[in-house]
C-alpha positions as CSV (number, residue, x, y, z in Angstrom):
1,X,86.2,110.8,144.0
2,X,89.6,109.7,144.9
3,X,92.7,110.9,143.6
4,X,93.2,107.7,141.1
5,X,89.7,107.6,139.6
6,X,90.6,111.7,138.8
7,X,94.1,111.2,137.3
8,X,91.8,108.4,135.1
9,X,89.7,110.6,134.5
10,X,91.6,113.3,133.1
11,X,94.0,110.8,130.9
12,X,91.4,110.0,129.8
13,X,90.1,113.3,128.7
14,X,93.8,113.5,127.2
15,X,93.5,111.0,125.0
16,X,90.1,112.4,123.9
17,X,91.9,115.6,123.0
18,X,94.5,114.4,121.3
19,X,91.9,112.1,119.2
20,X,89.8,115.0,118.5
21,X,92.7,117.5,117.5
22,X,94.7,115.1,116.4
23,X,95.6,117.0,113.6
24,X,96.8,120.1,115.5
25,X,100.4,120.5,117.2
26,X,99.9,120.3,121.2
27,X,102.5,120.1,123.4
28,X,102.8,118.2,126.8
29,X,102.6,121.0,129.0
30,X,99.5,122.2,127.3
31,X,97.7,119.0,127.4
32,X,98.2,118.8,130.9
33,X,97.1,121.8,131.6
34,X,93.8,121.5,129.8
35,X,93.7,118.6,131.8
36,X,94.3,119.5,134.8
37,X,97.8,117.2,135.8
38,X,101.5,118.0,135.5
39,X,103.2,117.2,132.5
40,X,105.4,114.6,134.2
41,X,101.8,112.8,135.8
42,X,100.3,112.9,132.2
43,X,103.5,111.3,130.3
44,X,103.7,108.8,133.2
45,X,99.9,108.5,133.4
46,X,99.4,107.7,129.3
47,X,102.3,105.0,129.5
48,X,101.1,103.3,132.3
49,X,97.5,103.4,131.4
50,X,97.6,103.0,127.4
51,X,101.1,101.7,126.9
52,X,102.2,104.9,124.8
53,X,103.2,108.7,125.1
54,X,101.4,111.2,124.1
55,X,103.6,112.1,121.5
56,X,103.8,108.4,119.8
57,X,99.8,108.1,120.2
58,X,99.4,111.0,118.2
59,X,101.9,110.0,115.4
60,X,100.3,106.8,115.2
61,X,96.6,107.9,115.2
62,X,97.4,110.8,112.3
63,X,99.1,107.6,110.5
64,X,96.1,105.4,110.4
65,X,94.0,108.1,109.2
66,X,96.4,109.4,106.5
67,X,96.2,105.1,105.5
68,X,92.5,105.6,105.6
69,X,92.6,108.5,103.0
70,X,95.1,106.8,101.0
71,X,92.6,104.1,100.0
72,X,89.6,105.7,100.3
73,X,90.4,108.9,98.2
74,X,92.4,110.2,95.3
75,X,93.6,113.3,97.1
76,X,97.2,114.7,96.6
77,X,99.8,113.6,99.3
78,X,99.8,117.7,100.0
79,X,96.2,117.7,100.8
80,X,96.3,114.6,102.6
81,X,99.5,115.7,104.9
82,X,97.9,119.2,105.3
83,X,94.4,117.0,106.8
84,X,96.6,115.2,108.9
85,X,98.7,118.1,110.2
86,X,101.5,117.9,108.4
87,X,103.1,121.4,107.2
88,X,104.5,120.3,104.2
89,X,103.5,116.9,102.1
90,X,107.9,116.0,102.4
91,X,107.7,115.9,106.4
92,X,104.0,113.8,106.0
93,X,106.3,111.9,103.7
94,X,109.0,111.3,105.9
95,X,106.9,110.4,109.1
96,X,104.6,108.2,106.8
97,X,108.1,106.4,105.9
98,X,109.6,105.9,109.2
99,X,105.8,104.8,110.6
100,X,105.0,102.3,107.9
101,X,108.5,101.4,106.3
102,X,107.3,102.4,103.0
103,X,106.3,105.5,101.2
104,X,102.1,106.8,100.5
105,X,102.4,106.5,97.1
106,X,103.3,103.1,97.8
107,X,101.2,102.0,100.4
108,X,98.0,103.6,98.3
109,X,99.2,101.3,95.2
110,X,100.0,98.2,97.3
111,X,96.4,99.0,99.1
């Protein structure tokens, strides 16, 4: 295997890991460690490959599943920002905000 089919490889099992733990706080060096690049190679690596840091591709992913229980479910914003790994239901808040340009309560209403 050459090297750019592994550094692929392992972005890809990056973006697997952030998909399935999306919900749990991971920092670059860890990530790239479980995967088996630097942290500057898997920052550069995501971008190039999938237009997006790691960082911003998790943000966005735990956003449209927040959207997805918003619509689909009558569960508290606190439950919901807990699912999506949020501490506190006023940071999911604020994220949700700055993500969507409008509030949960809103955006379950509107939905």
């Amino acid at each position: 295997m050459d090297f750019k089919q592994y550094e692929r490889d392992c972005l890809l099992a990056a973006k697997a890991l952030i998909d399935k733990h999306y919900h749990t706080h991971i920092t670059i060096p860890d990530l790239a460690k479980k995967v088996g690049l630097s942290s500057t190679r898997l920052k550069d690596g995501l971008k190039r490959e999938f237009g997006i840091n790691p960082y911003t591709y998790q943000l966005h992913l735990r956003m449209e599943i927040a959207k997805k229980i918003l619509v689909e479910t009558e569960l508290s914003l606190k439950d919901i920002a807990r699912m999506v790994g949020y501490k506190s239901a006023s940071s999911f808040i604020a994220a949700f905000k700055r993500e969507c340009k409008l509030t949960p309560t809103k955006y379950r209403k509107d939905a």
